[in-house]
C-alpha positions as CSV (number, residue, x, y, z in Angstrom):
1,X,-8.9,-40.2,-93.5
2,X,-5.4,-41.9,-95.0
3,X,-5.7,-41.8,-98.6
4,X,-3.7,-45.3,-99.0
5,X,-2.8,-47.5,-102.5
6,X,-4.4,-51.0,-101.9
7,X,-2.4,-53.3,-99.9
8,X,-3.0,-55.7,-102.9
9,X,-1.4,-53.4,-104.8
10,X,1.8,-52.5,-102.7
11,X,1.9,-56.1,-101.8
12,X,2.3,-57.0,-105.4
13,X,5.2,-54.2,-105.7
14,X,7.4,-54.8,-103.2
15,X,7.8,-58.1,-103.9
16,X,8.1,-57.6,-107.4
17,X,10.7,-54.5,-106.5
18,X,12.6,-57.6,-104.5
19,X,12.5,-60.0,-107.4
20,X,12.7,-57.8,-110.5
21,X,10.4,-61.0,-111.4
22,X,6.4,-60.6,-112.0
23,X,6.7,-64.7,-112.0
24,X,8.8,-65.0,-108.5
25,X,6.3,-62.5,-106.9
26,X,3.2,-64.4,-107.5
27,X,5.3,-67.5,-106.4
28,X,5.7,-65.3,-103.1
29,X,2.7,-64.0,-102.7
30,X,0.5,-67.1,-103.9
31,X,-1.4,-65.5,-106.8
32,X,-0.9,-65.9,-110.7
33,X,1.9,-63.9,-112.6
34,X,-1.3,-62.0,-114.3
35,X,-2.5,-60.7,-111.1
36,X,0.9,-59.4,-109.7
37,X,0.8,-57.6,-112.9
38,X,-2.3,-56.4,-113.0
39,X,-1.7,-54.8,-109.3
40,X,1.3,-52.7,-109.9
41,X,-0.4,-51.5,-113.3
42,X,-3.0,-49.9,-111.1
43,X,-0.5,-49.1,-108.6
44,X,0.9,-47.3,-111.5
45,X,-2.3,-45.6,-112.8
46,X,-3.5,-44.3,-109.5
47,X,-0.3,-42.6,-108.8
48,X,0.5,-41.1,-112.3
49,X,4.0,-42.4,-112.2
50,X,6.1,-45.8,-114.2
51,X,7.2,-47.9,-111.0
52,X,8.7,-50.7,-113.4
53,X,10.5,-51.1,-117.1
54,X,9.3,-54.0,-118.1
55,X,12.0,-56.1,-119.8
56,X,11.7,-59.6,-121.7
57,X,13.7,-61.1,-119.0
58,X,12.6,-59.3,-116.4
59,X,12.2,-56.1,-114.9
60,X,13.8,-52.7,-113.8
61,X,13.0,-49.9,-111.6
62,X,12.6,-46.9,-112.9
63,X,14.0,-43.6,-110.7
64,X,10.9,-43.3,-109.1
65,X,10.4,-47.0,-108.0
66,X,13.7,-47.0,-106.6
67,X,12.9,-43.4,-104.5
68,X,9.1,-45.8,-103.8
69,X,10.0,-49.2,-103.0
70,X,12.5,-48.6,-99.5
71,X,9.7,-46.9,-97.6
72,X,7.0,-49.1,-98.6
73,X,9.0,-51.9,-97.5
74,X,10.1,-50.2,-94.5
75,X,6.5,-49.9,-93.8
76,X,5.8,-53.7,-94.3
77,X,8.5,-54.4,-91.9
78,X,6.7,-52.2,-89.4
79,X,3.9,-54.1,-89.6
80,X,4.9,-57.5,-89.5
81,X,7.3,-56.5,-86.5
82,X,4.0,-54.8,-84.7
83,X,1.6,-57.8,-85.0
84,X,5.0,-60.0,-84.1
85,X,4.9,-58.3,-80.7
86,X,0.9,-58.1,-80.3
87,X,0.9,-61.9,-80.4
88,X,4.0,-62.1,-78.0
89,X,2.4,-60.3,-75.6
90,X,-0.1,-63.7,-74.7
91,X,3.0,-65.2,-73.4
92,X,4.5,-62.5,-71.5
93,X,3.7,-62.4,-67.5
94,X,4.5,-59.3,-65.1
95,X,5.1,-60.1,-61.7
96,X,5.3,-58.2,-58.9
97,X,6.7,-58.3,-55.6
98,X,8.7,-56.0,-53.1
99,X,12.6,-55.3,-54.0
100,X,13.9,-57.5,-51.2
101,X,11.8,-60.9,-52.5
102,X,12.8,-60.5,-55.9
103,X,16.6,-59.7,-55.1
104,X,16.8,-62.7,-52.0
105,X,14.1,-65.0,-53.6
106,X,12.8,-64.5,-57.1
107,X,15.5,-63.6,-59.2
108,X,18.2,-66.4,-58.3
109,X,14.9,-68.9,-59.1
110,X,14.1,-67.4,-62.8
111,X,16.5,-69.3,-64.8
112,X,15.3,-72.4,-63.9
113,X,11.8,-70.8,-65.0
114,X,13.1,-69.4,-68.3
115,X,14.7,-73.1,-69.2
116,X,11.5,-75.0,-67.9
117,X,9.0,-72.4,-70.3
118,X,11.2,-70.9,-72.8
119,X,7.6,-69.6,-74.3
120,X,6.6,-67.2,-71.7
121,X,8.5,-64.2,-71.2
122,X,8.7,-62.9,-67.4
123,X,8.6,-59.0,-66.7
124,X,9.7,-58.0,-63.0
125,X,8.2,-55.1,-61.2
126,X,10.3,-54.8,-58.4
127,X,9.0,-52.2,-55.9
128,X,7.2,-51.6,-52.6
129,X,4.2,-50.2,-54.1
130,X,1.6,-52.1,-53.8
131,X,0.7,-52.7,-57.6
132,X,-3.0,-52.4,-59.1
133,X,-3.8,-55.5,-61.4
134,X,-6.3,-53.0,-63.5
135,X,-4.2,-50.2,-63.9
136,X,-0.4,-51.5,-64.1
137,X,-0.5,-54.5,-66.2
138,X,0.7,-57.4,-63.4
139,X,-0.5,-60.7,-63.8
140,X,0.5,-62.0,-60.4
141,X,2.0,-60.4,-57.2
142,X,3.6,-61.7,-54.1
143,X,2.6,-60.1,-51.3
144,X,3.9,-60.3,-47.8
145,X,0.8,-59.4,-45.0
146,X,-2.1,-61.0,-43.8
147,X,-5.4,-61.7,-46.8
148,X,-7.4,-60.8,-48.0
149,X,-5.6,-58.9,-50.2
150,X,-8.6,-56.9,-51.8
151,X,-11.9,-57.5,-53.7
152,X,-11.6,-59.9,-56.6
153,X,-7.9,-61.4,-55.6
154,X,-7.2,-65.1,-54.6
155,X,-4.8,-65.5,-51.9
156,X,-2.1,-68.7,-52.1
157,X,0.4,-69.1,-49.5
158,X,3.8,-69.2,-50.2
159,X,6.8,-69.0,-47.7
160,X,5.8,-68.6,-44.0
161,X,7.1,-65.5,-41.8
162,X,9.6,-67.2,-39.9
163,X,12.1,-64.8,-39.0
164,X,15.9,-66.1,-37.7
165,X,19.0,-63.6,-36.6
166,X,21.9,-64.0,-38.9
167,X,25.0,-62.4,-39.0
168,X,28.8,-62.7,-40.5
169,X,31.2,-66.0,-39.1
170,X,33.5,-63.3,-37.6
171,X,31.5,-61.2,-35.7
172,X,29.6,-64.4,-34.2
173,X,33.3,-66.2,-33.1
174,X,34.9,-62.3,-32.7
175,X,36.2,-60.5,-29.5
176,X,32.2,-60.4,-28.5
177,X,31.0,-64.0,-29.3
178,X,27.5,-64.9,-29.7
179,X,26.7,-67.9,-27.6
180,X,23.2,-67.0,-26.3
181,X,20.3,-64.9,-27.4
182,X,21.6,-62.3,-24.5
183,X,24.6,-61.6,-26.6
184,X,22.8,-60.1,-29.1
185,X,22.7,-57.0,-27.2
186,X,26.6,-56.8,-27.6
187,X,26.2,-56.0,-31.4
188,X,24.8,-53.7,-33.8
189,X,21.0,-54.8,-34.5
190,X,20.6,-54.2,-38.5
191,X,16.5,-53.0,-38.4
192,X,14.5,-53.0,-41.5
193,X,11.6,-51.3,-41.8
194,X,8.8,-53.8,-40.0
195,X,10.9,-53.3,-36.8
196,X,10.8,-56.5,-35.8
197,X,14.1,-56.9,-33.5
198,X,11.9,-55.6,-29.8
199,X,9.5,-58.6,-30.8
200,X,12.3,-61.2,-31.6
201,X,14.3,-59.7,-28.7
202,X,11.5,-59.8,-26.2
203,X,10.6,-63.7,-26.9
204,X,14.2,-64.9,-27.1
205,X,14.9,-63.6,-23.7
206,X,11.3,-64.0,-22.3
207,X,11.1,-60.6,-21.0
208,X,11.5,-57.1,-21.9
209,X,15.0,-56.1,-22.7
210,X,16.5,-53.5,-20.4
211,X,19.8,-52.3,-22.1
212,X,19.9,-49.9,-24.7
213,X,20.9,-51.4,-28.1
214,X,22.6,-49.8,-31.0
215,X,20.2,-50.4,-34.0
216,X,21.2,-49.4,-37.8
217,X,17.9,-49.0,-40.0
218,X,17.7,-49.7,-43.6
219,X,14.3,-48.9,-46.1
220,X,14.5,-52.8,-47.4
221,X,15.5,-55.6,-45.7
222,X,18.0,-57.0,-48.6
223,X,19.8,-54.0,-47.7
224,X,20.0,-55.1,-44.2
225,X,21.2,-58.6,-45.0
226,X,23.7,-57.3,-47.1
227,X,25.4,-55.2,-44.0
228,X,25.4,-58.4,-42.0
229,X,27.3,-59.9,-45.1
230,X,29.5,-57.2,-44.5
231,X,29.6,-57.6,-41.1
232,X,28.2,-54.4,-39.8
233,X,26.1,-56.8,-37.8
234,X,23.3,-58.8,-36.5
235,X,20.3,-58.8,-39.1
236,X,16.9,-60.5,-39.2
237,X,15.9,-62.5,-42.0
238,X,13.6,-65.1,-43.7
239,X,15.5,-68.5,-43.7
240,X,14.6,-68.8,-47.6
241,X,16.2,-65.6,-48.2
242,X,19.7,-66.2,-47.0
243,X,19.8,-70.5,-47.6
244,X,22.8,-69.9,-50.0
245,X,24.3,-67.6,-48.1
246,X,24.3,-70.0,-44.9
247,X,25.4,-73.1,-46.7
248,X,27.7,-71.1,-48.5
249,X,29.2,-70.2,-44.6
250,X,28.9,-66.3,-45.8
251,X,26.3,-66.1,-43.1
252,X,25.7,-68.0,-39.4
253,X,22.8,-68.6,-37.2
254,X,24.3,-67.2,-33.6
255,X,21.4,-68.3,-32.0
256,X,19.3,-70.9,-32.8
257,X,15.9,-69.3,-31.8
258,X,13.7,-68.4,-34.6
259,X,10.5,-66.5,-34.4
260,X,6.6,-66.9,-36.5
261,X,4.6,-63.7,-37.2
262,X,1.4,-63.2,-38.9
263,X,2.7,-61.8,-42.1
264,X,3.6,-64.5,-44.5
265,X,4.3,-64.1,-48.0
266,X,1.5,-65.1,-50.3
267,X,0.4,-65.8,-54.1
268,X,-1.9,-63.2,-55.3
269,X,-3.6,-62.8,-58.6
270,X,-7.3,-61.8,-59.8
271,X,-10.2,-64.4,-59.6
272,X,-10.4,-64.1,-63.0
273,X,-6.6,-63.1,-64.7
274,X,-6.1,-61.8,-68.3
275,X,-4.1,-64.7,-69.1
276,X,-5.6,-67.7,-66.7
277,X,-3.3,-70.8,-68.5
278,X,0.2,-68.6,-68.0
279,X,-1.4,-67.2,-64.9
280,X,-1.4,-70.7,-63.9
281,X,1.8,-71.7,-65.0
282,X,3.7,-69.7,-62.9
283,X,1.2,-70.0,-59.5
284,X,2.2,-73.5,-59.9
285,X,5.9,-73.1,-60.2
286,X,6.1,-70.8,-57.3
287,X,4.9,-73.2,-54.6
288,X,7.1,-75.8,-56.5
289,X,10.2,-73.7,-55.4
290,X,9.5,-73.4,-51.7
């Protein structure tokens, strides 16, 4: 057990220590100039020691209260800066979501959030583990699959899986121009990893593809967009994920066919979240920004 001075009592003498003034204390602190007095005098007593030289204008510290008063107050800053962030924390949200959302999606969106609720603080976990609400502190996740999700979770949808083939303006007008799903085949298919190009491929053409393509795989499919940016090639994509890019004419649609699958991207957060009203907040201005 921490054998402690009462915080009355250290109270009274770090402000005191700040003022030199017994009157401008109890001014601080809200209590009469006889009790700030009274305090340090048993601060005083219980540690053997003269904190203060008391003067009739005033006070001095005395070479112990000078060694005394930095750490105590270094201690009340502690304090006040620990229950500053404990009540923070009830306007902080974590979100999580897979690399490629949050770089294509999310993070180009979160000004706007930060200027519309300058209150609530937004943490990022950007990965493609699939995060535990229990155990790693998120509030909210997007999730791209098919619900339900897990026990407990509510489900939203978000952005649809529509997937469309996109690829650099010069490799779509080059020396192999791109003027029909068939001339796909002529270029270097960027692949993430849900392997979706056979699929698109194989309901573009109606019917099975017979020659052998030259794929190039990447772990995340931001990383894949950002070789057809670089023109390494033909790359598949969530429209929503590369509408700058297109308008910005970094990026083409070759080929106007586009493809559904089953795996959408969707809202997810507990039935019952640690922080329903911020919880709320941002459920809402996520469907706002589709």
């Amino acid at each position: 057990m921490r054998n402690l001075p009462p915080l009355n009592s250290l109270k009274a003498f770090e402000s005191s220590g700040r003022h030199l003034n017994f009157r401008l204390a109890a001014e601080e602190l809200g209590v009469t100039q006889g009790a700030v007095a009274q305090h340090v005098r048993a601060l005083e007593d219980l540690l053997k020691i003269k904190l203060f030289e008391r003067h009739a204008r005033g006070l001095s510290l005395t070479d112990e209260g000078r060694k005394y008063l930095p750490p105590v107050r270094r201690a009340f800053d502690m304090i006040a800066e620990a229950t500053g962030n404990l009540s923070a924390q009830s306007a902080v949200v974590t979100i999580s979501s897979t690399p490629s959302f949050a770089t294509r999606w999310l993070v180009p969106k979160l000004g706007s959030f930060a200027q519309d609720h300058p209150d609530i603080q937004v943490r990022l976990d950007a990965s493609n583990n699939r995060a535990n609400f229990q155990t790693d502190g998120v509030d909210i996740a997007v999730r791209q699959g098919k619900p339900p999700f897990g026990p407990g979770l509510v489900a939203e949808p978000l952005l649809a899986a529509q997937l469309i083939a996109v690829c650099h303006p010069d490799l779509a007008s080059g020396p192999d121009p791109i003027q029909s799903p068939r001339d796909l085949l002529n270029h270097v298919l960027l692949e993430d990893t849900h392997g979706q190009w056979p699929l698109f491929l194989e309901a573009a053409l109606e019917e099975r593809p017979v020659k052998d393509v030259k794929t190039m795989t990447f772990s995340q499919t931001s990383m894949a967009i950002d070789a057809a940016l670089a023109s390494q090639g033909i790359a598949l994509a969530n429209p929503e994920f590369v509408e700058a890019d297109l308008m910005a004419n970094r990026l083409c649609q070759p080929v106007e066919f586009s493809m559904e699958t089953d795996e959408g991207y969707y809202v997810v957060a507990p039935r019952e979240p640690r922080n329903p009203v911020i919880v709320s907040i941002v459920r809402r201005w996520l469907a706002e920004q589709v």
